[in-house]
C-alpha positions in Angstrom: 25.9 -7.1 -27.7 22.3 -7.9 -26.0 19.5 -6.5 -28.2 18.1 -3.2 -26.7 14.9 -3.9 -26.0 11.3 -1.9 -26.8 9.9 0.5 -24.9 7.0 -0.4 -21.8 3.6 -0.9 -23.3 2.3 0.7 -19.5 1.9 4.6 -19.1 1.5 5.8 -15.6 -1.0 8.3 -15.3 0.9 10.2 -12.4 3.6 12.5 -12.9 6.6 10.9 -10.9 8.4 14.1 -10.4 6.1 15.9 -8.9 5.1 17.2 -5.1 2.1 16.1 -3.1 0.1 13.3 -3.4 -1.3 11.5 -6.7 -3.6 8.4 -6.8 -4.0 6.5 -10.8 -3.3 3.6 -12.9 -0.3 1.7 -14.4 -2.1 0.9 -17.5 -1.4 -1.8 -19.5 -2.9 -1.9 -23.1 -5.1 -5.7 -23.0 -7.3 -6.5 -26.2 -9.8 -9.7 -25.2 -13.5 -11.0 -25.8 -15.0 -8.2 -22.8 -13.2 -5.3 -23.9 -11.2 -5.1 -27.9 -9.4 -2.2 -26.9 -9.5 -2.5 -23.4 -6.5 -2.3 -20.6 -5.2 -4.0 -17.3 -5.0 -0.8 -14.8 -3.0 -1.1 -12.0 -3.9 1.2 -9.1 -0.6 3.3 -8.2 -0.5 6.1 -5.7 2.6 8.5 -4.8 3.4 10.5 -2.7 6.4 13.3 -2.7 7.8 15.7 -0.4 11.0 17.7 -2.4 14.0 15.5 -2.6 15.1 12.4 -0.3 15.0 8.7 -1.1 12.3 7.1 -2.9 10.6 3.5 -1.4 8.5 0.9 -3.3 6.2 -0.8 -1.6 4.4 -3.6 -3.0 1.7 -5.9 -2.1 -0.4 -8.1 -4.4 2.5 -9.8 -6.2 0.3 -13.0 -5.8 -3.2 -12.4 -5.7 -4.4 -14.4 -2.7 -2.0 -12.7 -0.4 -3.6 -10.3 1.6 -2.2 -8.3 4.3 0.0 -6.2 1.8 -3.2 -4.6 -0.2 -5.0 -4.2 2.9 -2.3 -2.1 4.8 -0.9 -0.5 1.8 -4.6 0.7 0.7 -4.8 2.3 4.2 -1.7 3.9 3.6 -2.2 5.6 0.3 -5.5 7.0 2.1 -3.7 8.4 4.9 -0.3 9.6 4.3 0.3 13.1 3.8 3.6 14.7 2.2 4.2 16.9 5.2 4.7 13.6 7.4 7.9 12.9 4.5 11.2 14.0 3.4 11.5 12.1 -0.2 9.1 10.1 -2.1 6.7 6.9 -1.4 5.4 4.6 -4.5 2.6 2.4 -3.6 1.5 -0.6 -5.6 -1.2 -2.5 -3.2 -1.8 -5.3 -6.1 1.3 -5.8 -8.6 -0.6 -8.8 -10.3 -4.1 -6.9 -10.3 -5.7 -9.7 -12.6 -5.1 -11.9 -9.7 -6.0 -9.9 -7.1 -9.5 -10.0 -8.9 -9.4 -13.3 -9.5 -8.5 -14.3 -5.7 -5.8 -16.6 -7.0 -2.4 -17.4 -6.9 -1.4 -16.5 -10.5 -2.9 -14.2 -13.4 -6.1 -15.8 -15.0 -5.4 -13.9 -18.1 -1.6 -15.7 -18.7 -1.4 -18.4 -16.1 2.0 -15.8 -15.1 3.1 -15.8 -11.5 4.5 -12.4 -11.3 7.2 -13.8 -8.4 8.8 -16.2 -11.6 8.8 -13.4 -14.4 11.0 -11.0 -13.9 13.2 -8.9 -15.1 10.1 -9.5 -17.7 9.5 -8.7 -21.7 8.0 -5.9 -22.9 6.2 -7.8 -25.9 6.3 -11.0 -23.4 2.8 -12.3 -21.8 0.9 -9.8 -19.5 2.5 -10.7 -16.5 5.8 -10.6 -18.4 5.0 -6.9 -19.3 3.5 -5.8 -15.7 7.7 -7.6 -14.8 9.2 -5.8 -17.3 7.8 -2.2 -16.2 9.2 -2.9 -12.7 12.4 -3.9 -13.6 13.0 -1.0 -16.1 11.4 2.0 -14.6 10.2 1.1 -11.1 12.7 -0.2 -9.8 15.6 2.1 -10.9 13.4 5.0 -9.6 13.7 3.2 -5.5 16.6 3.1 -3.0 14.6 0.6 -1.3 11.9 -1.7 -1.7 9.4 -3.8 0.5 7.5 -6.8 -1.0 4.8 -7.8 1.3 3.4 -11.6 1.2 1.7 -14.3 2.8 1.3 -17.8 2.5 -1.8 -17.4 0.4 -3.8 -20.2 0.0 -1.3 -23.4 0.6 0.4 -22.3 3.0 0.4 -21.2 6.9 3.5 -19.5 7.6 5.0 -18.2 11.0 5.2 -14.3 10.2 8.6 -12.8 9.3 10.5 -10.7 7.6 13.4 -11.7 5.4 16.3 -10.6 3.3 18.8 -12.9 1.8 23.4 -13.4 1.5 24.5 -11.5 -1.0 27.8 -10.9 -2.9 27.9 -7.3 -1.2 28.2 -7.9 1.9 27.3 -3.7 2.9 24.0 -4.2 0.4 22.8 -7.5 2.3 23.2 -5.8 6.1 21.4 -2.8 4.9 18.6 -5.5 3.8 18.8 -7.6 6.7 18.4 -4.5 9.3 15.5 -3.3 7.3 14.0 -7.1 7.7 14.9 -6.8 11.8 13.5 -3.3 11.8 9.7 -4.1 10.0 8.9 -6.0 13.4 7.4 -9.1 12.6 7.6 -11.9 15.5 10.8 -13.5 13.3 13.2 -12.2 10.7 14.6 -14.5 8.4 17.8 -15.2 5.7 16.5 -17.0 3.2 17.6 -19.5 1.0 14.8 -19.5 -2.1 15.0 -23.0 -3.7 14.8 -20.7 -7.3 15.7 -17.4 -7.1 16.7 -16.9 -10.6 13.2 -14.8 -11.6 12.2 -13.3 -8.7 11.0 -10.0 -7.9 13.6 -9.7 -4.6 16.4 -10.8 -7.0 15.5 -8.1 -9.7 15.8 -5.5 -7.0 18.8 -7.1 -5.5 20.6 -6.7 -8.6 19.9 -3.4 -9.2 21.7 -2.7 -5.7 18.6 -1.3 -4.1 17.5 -2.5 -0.1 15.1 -5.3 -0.1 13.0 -6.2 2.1 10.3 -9.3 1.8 8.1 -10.9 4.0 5.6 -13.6 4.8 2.7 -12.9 7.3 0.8 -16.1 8.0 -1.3 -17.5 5.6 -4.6 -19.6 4.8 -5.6 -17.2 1.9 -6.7 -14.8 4.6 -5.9 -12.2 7.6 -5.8 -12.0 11.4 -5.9 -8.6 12.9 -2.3 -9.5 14.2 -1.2 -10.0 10.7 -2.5 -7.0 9.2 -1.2 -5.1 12.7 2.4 -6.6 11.8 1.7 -4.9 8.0 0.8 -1.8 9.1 3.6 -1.6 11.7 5.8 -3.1 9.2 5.5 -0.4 6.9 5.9 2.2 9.0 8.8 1.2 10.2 10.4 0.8 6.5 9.8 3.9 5.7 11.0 5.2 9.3 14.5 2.6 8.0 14.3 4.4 4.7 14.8 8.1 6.2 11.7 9.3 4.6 9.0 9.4 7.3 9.6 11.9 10.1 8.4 9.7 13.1 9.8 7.3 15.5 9.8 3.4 15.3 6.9 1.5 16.5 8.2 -1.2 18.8 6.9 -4.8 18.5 5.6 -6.3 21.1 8.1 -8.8 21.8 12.1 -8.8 20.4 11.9 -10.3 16.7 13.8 -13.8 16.7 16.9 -14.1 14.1 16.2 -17.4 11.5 17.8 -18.7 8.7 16.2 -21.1 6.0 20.1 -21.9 5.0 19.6 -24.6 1.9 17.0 -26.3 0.0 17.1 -29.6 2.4 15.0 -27.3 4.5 12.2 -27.8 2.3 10.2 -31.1 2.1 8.5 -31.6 -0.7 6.1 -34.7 -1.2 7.2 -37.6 -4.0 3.1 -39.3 -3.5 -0.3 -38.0 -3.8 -3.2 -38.3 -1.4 -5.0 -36.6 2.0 -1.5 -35.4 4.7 -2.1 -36.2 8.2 0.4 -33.4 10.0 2.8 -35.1 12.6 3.9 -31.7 13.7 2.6 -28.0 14.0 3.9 -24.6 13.2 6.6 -23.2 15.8 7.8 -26.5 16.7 11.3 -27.9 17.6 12.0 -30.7 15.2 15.6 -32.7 15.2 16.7 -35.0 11.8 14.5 -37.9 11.9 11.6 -36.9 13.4 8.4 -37.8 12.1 6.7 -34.8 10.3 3.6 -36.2 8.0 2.0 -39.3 6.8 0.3 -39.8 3.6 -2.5 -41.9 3.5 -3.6 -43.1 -0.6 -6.7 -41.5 -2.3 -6.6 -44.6 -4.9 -7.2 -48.0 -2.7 -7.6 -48.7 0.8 -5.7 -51.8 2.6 -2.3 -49.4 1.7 0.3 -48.6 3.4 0.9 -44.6 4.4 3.9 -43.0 3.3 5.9 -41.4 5.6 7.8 -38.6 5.9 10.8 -37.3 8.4 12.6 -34.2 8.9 16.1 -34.5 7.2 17.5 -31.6 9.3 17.1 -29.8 13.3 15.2 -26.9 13.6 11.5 -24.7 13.9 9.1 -25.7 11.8 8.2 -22.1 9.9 5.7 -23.1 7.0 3.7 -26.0 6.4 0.9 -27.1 3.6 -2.5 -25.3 4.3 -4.3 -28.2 2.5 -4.5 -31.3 3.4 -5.1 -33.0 0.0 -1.2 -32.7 -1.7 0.7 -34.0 -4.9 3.9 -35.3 -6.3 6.1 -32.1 -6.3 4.3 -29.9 -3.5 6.4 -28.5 -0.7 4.4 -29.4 2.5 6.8 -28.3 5.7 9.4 -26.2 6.0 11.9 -25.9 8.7 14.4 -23.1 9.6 17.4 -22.9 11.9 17.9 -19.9 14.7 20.3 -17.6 14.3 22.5 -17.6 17.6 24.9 -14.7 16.2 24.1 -12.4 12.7 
């Protein structure tokens, strides 16, 4: 028999039963040098309008993703339980030590909070923050949204995804909330390790999931943030528990699929990439897609790089200076027929 485990270190300061709207913290006991008996607190806000279904919306999960925390602050200062039939959680920065930081992963832990889940309660901060999710979050929510970027690595066309499930029902309830957020695409995806994710700790729980990735750069656009905003909305509209009509994007969003870990190239040598391609383009097997030119000698010959499969390039590296091991284009297939 598993061990049961401990109970959650965090204690919310709002009351998740109750009507109307609550802002406070997750809180998250944290002895260091600054502060001994100090804590990590994680801004939370809910609001509840009698019963109905509860959402989860997320941004933050790494901390140099931005769009989520922008649109999600905006909501938790605007929505109003009248406007709902059920109950909204809102977490604008799941890893808040990154957020602070302006980086990828916590600078307390090193923890990316997208690799730790389903968590420890007596684990490593991040581990902890993971754990609370996956225990009481997360069984609280019918559905949840996840919003990301490409942070600061990565320029990504914006979409939404959801990914193939076992239940087939569970993953077409995702993948119409994914076509319903908005975004310019909407994607399956194929994550090359999906064993510790946050989307798979939901997924397993049988809740709706909905991800996404709006652009990138470690920054915003106001069409990004637009896409968030609009996004969100229309979740919740999906969710059935805001009383108002879809907001329409302005053009039809475009059916992808990022179908097997071939689709990602990853670099074998380190030094400065010279791009062959750009984002949104047509790409067949064998085209040339980046050069890498040596940072240790000159009179050496580039490495060079070419797409091992047909498709639209939806992601490539921000930076131009890569290593062994870092994933620098990826390319996805159109969906003729979902």
């Amino acid at each position: 028999m598993p061990r049961k485990l401990p109970p959650s270190a965090i204690s919310s300061t709002i009351d998740f039963s109750a009507d109307g709207i609550q802002h406070g913290f997750l809180k998250l006991p944290y002895s260091s040098d600054q502060s001994a008996w100090g804590a990590v607190m994680i801004p939370i806000t809910m609001v509840k309008n009698g019963d109905g279904q509860t959402a989860l919306l997320t941004g933050g999960n790494h901390g140099d993703e931005y769009e989520g925390i922008i649109s999600l602050q905006k909501l938790s200062n605007k929505l109003k339980p009248k406007q709902i039939k059920g109950r909204v959680i809102i977490i604008p920065m799941m890893n808040h030590p990154a957020v602070n930081a302006g980086s990828r992963v916590s600078p307390i832990d090193g923890g990316n909070m997208n690799r730790a889940f389903p968590g420890h309660p007596q684990g490593s901060i991040t581990e902890r923050i993971a754990d609370y999710f996956s225990r009481v979050l997360i069984p609280m929510c019918d559905a949840a949204l996840d919003i990301h970027s490409g942070g600061k690595t990565l320029d990504i066309l914006p979409f939404a995804a959801a990914h193939r499930l076992p239940d087939k029902l569970q993953e077409l309830r995702c993948w119409e909330g994914a076509r319903l957020f908005g975004a310019p695409y909407y994607f399956y995806m194929e994550e090359m390790d999906a064993t510790s994710l946050y989307d798979t700790a939901v997924e397993k729980q049988g809740k709706v999931f909905v991800t996404t990735e709006l652009g990138g750069g470690g920054s915003t656009t106001p069409d990004t943030v637009a896409m968030a905003d609009r996004g969100i909305h229309n979740f919740l509209v999906y969710s059935g528990i805001l009383q108002r009509n879809y907001i329409d994007p302005p053009d039809e969003p475009k059916a992808m699929e990022i179908p097997s870990a071939k689709c990602y190239a990853q670099s074998e040598h380190r030094g400065i990439m010279e791009l062959a391609i750009k984002l949104g383009q047509l790409v067949v097997k064998g085209d040339l897609i980046a050069t890498i030119h040596s940072v240790e000698r000159t009179g050496q010959a580039p490495e060079k790089y070419y797409a091992t499969t047909d498709g639209v390039v939806c992601a490539v590296r921000h930076h131009a200076l890569i290593n062994i091991g870092d994933t620098f284009v990826v390319i996805a297939k159109p969906l003729l027929s979902t």
